[in-house]
PAKOL-931784 format. One record per residue: residue number from 1; residue in one letter; x, z, y of N, C-alpha, C in turn. Coordinates in Angstrom, 1 decimal. Example, Ala and Ser with C-alpha at 12.3 -4.5 7.8 and 13.67 -1.06 7.14 Angstrom:
% PAKOL-931784
{1 A {13.2 7.8 -5.7} {12.3 7.8 -4.5} {13.2 7.8 -3.3}}
{2 S {12.8 7.1 -2.2} {13.7 7.1 -1.1} {12.9 7.9 0.0}}
//
This chain:
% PAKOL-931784
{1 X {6.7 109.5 -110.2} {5.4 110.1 -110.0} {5.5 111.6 -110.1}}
{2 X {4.8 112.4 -109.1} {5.1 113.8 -109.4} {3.5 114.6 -110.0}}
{3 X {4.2 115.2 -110.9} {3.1 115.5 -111.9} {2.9 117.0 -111.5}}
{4 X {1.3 117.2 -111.0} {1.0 118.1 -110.3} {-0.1 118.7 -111.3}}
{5 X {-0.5 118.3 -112.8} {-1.1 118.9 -113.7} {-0.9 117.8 -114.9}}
{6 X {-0.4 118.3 -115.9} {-0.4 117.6 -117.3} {-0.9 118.6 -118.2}}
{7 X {-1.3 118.2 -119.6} {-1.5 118.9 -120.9} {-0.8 119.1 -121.7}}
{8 X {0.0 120.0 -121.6} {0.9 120.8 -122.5} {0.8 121.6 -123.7}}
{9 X {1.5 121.3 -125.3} {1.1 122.4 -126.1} {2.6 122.6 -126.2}}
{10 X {2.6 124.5 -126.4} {3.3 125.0 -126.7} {4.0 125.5 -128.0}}
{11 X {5.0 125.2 -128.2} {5.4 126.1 -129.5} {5.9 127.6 -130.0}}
{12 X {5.1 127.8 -130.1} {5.5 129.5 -130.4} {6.4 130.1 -130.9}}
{13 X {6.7 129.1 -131.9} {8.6 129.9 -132.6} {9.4 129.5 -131.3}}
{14 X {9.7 127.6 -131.1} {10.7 127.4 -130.4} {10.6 127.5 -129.0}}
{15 X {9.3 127.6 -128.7} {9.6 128.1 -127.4} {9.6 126.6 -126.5}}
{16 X {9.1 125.4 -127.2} {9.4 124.1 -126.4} {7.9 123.7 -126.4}}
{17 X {8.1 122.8 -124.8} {6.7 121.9 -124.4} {6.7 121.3 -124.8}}
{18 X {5.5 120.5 -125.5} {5.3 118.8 -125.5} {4.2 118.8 -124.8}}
{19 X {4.7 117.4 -123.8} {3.5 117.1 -122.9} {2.5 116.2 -123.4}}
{20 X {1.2 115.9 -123.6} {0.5 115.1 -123.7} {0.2 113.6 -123.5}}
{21 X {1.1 112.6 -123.9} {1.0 111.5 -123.3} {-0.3 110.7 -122.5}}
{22 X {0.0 110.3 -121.3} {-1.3 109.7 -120.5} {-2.5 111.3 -120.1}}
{23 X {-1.8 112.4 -119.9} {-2.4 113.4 -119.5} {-2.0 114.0 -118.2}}
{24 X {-1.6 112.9 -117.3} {-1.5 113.3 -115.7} {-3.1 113.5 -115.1}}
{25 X {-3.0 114.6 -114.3} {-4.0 114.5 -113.6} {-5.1 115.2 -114.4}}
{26 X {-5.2 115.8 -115.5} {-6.2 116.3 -116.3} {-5.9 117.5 -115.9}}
{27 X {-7.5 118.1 -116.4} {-7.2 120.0 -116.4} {-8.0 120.6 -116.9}}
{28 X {-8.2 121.5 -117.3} {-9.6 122.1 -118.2} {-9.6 121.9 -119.2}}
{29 X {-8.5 121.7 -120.0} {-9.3 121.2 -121.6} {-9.5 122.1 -122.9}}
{30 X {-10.0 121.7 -123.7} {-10.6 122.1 -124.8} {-10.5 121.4 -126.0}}
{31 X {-10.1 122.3 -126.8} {-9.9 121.8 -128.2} {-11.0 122.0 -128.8}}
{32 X {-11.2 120.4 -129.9} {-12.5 120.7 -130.8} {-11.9 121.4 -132.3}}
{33 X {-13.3 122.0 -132.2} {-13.3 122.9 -133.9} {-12.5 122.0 -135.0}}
{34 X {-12.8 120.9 -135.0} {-11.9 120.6 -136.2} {-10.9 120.1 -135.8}}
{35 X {-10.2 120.3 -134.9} {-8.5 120.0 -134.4} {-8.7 118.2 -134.6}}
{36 X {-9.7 117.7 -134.1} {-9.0 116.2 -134.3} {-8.9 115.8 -132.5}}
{37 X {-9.5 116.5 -131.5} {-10.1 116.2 -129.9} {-9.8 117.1 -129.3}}
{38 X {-9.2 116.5 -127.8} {-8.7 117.7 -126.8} {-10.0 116.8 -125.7}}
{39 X {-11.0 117.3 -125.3} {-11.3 117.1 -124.1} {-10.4 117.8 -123.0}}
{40 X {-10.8 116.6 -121.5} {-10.4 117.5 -120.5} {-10.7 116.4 -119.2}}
{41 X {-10.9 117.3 -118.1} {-11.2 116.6 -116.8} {-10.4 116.1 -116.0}}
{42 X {-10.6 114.8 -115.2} {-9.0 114.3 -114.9} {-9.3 114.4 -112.8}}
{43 X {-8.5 114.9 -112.2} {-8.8 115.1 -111.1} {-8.9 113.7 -110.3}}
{44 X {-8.5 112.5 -110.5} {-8.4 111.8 -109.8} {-9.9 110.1 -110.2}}
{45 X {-9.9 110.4 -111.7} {-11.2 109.9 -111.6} {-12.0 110.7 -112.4}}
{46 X {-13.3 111.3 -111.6} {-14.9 111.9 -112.3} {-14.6 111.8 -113.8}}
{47 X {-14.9 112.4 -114.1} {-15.7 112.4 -115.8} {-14.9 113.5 -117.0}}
{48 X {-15.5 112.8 -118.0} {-14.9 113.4 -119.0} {-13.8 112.7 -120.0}}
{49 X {-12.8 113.2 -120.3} {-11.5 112.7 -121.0} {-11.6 112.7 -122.3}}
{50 X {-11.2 111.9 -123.4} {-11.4 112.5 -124.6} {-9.7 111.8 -125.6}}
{51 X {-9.2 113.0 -126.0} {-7.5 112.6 -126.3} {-8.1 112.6 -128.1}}
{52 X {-7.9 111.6 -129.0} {-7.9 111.4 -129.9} {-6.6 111.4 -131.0}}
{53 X {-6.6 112.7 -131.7} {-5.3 112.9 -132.3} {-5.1 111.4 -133.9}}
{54 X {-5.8 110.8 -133.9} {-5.9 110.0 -134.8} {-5.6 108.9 -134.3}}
{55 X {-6.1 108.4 -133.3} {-6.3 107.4 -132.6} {-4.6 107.3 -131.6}}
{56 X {-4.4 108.4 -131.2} {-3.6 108.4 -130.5} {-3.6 107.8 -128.7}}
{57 X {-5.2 107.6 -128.5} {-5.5 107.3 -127.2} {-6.8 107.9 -126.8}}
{58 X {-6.8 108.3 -125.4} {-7.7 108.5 -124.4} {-8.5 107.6 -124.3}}
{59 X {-9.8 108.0 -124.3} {-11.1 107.1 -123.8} {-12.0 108.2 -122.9}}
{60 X {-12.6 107.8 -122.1} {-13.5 108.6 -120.9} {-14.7 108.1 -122.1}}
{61 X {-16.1 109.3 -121.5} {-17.2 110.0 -121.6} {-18.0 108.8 -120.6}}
{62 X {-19.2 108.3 -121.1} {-20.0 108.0 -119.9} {-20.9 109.1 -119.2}}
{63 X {-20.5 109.9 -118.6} {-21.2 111.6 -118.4} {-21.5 111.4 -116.8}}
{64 X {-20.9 110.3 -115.9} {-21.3 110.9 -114.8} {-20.1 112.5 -114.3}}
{65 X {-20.8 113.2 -113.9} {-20.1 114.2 -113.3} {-20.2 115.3 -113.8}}
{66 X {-19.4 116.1 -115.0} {-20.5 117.1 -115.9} {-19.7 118.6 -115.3}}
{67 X {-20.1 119.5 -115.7} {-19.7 121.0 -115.2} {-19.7 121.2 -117.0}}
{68 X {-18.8 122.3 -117.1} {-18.8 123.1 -118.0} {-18.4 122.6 -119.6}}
{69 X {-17.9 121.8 -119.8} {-18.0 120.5 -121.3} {-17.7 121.9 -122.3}}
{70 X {-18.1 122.0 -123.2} {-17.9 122.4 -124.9} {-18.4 121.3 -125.8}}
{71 X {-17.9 121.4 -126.8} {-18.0 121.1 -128.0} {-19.0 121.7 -128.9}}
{72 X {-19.6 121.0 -129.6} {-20.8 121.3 -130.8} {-19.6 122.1 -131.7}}
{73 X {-20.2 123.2 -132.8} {-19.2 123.8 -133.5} {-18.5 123.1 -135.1}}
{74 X {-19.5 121.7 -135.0} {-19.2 120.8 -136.0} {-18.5 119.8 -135.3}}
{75 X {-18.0 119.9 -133.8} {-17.6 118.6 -133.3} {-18.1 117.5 -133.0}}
{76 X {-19.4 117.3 -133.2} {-19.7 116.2 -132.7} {-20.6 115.4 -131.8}}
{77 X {-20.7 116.6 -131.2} {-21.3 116.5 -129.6} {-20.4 117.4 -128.7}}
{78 X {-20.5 116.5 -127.5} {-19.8 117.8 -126.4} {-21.5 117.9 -125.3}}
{79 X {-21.6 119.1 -125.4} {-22.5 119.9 -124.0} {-21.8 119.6 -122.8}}
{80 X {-22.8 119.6 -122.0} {-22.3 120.1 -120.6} {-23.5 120.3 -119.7}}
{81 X {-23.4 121.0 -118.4} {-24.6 121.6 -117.7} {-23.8 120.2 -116.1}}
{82 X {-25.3 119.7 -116.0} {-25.4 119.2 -114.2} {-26.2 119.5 -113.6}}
{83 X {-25.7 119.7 -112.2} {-26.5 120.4 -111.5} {-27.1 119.4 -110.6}}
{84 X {-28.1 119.7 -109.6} {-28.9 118.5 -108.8} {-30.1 118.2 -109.0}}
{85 X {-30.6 117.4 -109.0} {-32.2 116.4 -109.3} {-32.3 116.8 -111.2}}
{86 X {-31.8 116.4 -111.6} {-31.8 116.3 -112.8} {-30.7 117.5 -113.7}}
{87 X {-30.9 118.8 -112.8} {-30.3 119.9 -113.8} {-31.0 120.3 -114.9}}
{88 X {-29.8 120.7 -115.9} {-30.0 120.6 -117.1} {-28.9 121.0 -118.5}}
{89 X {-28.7 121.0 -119.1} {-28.0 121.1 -120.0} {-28.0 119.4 -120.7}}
{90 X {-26.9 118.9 -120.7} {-27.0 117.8 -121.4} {-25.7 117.4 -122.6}}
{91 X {-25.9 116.5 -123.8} {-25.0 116.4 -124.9} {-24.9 114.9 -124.9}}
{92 X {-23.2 114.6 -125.4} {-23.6 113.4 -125.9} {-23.0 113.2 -127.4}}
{93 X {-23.0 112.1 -128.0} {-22.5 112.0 -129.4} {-21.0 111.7 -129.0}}
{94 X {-20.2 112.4 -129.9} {-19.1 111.5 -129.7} {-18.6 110.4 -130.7}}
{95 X {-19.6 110.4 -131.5} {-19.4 108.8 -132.0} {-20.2 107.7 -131.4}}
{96 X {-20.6 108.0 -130.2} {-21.0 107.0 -129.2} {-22.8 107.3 -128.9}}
{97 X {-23.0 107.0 -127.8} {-24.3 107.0 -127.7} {-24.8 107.4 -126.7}}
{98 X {-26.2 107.5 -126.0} {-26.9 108.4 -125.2} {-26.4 109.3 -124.6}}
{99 X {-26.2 109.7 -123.4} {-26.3 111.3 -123.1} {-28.0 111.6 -123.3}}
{100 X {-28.2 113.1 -123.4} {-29.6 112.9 -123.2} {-29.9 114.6 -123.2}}
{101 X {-30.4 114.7 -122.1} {-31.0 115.8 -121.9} {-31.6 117.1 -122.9}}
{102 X {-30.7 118.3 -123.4} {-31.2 119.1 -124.2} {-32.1 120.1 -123.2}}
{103 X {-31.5 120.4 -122.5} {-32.8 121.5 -121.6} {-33.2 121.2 -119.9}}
{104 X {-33.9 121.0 -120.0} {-34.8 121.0 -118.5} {-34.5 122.3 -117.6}}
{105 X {-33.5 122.0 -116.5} {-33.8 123.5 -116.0} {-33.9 122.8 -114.5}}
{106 X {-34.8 122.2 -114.1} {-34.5 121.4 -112.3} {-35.4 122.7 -111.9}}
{107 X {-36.4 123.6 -112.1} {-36.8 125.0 -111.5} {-35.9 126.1 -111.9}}
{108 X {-34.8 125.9 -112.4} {-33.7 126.7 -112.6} {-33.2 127.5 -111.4}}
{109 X {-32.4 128.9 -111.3} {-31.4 129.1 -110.2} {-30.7 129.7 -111.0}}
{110 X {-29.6 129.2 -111.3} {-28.1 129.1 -111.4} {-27.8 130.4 -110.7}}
{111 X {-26.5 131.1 -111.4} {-26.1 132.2 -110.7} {-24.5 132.3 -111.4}}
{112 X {-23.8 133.6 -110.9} {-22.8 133.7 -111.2} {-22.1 134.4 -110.6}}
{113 X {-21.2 135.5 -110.7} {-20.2 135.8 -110.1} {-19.4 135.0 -109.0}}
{114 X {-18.5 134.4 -109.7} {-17.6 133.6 -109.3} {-18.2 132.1 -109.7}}
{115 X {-19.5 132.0 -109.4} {-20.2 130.5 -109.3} {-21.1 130.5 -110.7}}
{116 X {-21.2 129.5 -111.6} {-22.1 129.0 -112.7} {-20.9 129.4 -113.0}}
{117 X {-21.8 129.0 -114.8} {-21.0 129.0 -116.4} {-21.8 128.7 -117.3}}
{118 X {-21.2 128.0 -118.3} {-21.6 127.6 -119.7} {-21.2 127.6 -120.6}}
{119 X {-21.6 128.6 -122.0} {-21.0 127.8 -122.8} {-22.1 127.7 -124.3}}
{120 X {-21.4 127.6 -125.3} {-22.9 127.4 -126.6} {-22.4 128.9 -127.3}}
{121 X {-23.6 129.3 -128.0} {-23.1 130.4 -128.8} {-22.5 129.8 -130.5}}
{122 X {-22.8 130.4 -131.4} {-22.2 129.6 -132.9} {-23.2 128.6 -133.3}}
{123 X {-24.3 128.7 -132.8} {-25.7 127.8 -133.4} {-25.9 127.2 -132.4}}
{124 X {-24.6 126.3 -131.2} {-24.7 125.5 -130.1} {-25.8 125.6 -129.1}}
{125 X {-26.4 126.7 -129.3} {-27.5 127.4 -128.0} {-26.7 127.9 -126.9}}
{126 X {-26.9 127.1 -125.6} {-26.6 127.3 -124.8} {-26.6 128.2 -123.5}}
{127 X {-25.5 129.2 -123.3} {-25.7 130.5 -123.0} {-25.3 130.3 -121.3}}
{128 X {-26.6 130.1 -119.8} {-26.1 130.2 -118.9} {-26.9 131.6 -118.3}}
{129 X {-26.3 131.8 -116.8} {-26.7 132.5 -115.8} {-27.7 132.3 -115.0}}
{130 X {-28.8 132.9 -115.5} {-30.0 132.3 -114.6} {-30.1 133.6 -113.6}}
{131 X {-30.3 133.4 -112.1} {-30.6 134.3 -111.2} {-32.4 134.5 -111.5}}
{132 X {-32.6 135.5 -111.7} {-34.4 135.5 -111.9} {-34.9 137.2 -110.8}}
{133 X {-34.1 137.1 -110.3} {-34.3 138.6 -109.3} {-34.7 138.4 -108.3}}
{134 X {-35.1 139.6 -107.2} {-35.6 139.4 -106.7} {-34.6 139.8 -104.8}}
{135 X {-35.7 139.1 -103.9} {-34.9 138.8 -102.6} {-35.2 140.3 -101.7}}
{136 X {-35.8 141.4 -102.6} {-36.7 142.3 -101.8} {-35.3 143.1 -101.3}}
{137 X {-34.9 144.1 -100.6} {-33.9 145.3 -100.3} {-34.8 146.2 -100.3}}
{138 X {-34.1 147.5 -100.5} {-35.0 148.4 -101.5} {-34.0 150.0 -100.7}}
{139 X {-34.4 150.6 -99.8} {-33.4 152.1 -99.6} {-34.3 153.5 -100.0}}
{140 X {-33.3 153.9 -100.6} {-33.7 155.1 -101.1} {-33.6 156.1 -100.7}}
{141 X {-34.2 157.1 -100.1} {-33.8 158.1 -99.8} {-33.5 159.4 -101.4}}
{142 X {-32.6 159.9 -100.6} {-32.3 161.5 -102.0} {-32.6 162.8 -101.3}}
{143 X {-33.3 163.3 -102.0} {-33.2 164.9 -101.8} {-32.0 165.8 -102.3}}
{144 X {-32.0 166.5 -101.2} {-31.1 167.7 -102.0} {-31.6 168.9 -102.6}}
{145 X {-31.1 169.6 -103.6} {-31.6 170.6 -103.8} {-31.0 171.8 -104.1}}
//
């Protein structure tokens, strides 16, 4: 099989990879605050990944299609923002449970540079890019003097 993205940690003294077992096809990931969870997205099926350093195995998120995943700063929710009918900010437990909607934004407009973004600040309040400006064009003229 040719491996066209895996999760790699590096060693900083020796200078050597270890690859992540069962981490083909993932990308994006993220370590939780308390070093026990690597989320990450896997290109070939939707969702969300979750690598359990305890456990020693991967289990998927029931999330559907999420944009942006973070972590709670106690680890025990991951956020994420979806866009569509039902945009929003949404969390789930990671000791199992509900996803469920923390913010309502379906009258939202999204913005961004280089597209959306999300992420939580230290008190897990969720920091995005709302376009709230306006469509008017505006020319000025200057005096010289």
């Amino acid at each position: 099989m040719t491996r066209f993205w895996v999760l790699g940690f590096v060693d900083l003294d020796t200078r050597q990879v270890r690859i992540l077992s069962g981490s083909d096809g993932m990308w994006s990931p993220r370590w939780s605050p308390d070093g026990r969870y690597v989320l990450a997205l896997r290109t070939v099926s939707q969702g969300l990944w979750l690598f359990d350093f305890t456990t020693q195995q991967w289990h998927t998120l029931p999330v559907g299609v999420p944009d942006f995943p973070s972590f709670s700063h106690d680890s025990r929710f991951i956020y994420f923002l979806r866009f569509g009918r039902e945009q929003g900010v949404f969390r789930i437990p990671l000791a199992g449970g509900k996803v469920e909607r923390v913010v309502d934004m379906t009258d939202w407009h999204l913005t961004g540079h280089s597209g959306f973004s999300m992420t939580l600040d230290p008190t897990d309040a969720p920091l995005v890019l709302r376009g709230v400006g306006s469509n008017d064009i505006y020319a000025l003229t200057l005096e010289t003097k």
